[in-house]
PyMOL CGO cylinders between C-alpha atoms (Angstrom):
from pymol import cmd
from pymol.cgo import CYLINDER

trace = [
    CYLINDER, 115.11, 93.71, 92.54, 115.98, 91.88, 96.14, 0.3, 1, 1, 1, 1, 1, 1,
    CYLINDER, 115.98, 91.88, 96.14, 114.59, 93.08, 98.74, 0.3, 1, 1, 1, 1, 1, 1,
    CYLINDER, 114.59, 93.08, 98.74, 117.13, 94.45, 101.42, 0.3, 1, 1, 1, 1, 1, 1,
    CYLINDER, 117.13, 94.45, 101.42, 115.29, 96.31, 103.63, 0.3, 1, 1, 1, 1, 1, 1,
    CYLINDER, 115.29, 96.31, 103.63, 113.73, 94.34, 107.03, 0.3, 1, 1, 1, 1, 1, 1,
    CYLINDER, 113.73, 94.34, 107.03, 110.44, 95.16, 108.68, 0.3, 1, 1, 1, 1, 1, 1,
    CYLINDER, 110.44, 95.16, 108.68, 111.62, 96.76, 111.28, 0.3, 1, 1, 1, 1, 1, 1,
    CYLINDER, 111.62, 96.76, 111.28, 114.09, 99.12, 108.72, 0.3, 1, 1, 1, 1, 1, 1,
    CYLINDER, 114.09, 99.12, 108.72, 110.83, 99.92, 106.91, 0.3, 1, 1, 1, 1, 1, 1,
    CYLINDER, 110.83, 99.92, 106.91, 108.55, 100.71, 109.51, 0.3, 1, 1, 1, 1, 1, 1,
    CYLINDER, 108.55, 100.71, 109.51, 111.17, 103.30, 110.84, 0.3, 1, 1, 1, 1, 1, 1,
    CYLINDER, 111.17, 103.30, 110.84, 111.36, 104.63, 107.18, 0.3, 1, 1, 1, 1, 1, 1,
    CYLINDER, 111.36, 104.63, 107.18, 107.67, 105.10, 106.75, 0.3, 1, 1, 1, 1, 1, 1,
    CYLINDER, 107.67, 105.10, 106.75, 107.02, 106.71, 109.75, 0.3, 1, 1, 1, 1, 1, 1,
    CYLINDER, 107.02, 106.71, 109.75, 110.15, 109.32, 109.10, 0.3, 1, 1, 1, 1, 1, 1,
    CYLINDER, 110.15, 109.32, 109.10, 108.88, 109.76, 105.73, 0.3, 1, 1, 1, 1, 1, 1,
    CYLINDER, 108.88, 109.76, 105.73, 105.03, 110.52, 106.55, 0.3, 1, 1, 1, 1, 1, 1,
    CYLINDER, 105.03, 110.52, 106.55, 106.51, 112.94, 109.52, 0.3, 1, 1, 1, 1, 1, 1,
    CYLINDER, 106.51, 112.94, 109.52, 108.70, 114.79, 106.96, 0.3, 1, 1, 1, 1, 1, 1,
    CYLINDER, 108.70, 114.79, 106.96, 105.77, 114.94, 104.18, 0.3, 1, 1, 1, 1, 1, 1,
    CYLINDER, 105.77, 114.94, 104.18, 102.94, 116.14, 106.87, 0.3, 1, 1, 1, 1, 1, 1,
    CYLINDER, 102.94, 116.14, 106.87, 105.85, 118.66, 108.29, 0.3, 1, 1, 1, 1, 1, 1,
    CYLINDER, 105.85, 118.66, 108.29, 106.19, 120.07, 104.71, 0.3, 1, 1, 1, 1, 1, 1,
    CYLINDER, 106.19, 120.07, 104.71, 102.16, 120.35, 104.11, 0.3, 1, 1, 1, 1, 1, 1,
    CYLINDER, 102.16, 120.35, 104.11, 101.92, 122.31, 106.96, 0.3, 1, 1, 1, 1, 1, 1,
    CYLINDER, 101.92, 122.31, 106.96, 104.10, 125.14, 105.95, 0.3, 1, 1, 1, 1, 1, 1,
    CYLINDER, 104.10, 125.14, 105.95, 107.80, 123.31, 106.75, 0.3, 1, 1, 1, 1, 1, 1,
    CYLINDER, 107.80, 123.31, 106.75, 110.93, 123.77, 104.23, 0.3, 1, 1, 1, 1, 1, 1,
    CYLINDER, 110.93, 123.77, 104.23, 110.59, 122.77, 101.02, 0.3, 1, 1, 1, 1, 1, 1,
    CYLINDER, 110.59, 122.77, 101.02, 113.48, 119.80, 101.51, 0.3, 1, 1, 1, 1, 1, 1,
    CYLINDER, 113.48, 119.80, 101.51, 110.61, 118.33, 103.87, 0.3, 1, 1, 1, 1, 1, 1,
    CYLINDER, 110.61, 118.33, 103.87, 109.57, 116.74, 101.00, 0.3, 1, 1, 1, 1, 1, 1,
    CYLINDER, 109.57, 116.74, 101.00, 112.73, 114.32, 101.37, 0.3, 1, 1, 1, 1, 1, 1,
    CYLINDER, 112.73, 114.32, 101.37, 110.05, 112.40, 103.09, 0.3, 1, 1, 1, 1, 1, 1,
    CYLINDER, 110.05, 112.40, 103.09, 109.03, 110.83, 99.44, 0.3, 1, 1, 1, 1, 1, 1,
    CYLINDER, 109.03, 110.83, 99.44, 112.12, 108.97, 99.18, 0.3, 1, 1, 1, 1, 1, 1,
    CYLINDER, 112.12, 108.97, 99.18, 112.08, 107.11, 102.63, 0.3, 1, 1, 1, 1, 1, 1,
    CYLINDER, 112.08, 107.11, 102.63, 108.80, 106.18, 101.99, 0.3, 1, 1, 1, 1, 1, 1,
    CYLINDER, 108.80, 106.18, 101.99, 108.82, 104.76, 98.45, 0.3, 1, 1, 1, 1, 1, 1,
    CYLINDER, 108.82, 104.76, 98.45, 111.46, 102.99, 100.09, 0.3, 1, 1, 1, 1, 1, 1,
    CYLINDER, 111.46, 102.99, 100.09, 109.74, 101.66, 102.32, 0.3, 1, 1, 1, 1, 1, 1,
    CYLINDER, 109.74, 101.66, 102.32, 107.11, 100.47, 100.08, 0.3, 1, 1, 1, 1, 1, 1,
    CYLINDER, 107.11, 100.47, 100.08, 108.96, 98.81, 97.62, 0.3, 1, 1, 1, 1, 1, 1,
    CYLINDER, 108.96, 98.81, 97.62, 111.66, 96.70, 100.26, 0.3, 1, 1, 1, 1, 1, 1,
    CYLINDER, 111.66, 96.70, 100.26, 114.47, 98.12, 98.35, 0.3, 1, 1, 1, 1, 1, 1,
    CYLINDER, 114.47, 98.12, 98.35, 116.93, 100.68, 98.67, 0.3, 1, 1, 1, 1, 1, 1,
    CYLINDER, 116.93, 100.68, 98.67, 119.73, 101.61, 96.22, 0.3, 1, 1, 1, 1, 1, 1,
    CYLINDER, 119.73, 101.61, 96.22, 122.33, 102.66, 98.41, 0.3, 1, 1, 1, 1, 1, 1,
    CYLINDER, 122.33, 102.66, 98.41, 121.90, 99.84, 100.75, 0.3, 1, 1, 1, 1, 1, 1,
    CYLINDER, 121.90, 99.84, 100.75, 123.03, 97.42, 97.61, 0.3, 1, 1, 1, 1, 1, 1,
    CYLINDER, 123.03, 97.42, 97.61, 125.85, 100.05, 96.60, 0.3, 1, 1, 1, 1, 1, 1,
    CYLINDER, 125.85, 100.05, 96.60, 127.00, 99.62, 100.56, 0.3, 1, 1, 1, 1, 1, 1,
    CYLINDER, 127.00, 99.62, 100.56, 126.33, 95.70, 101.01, 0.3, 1, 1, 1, 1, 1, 1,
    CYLINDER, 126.33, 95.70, 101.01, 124.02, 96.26, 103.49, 0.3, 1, 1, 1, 1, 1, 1,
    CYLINDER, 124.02, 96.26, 103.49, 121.51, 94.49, 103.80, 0.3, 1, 1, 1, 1, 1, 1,
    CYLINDER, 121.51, 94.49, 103.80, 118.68, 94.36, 106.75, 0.3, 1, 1, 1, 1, 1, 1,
    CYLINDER, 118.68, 94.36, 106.75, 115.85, 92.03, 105.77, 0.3, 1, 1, 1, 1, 1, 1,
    CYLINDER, 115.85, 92.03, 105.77, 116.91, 88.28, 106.75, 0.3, 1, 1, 1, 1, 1, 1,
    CYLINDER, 116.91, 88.28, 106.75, 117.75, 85.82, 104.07, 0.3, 1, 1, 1, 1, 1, 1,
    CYLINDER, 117.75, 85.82, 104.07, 115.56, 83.20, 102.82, 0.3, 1, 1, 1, 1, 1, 1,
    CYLINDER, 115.56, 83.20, 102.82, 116.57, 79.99, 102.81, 0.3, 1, 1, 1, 1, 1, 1,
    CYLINDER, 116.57, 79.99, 102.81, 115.10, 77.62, 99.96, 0.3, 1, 1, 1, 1, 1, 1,
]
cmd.load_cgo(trace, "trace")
């Protein structure tokens, strides 16, 4: 697994995902807990659907 996802890309995800996962502990919609998904995400650098698009936000290494 490649990373694909920048700092900046996963910063943005973890904060969306800890908003939607606190909105959903106290008392939101149960699709709140969507929140999982951009934060594992986040965690792990990678993102399916980014490699299905070609997208790709973290910069290349060169070596």
């Amino acid at each position: 697994m490649t990373k694909n996802i920048g700092m900046i890309d996963r910063a943005l995800r973890a904060l969306i995902g800890i908003g939607l996962i606190a909105w959903a502990l106290l008392g939101g919609p149960v699709w709140a807990w969507i929140g999982v998904v951009p934060l594992a995400t986040a965690a792990i650098s990678f993102c399916p659907a980014y490699t299905l698009l070609g997208i790709r936000t973290c910069p290349t290494t060169k070596g």
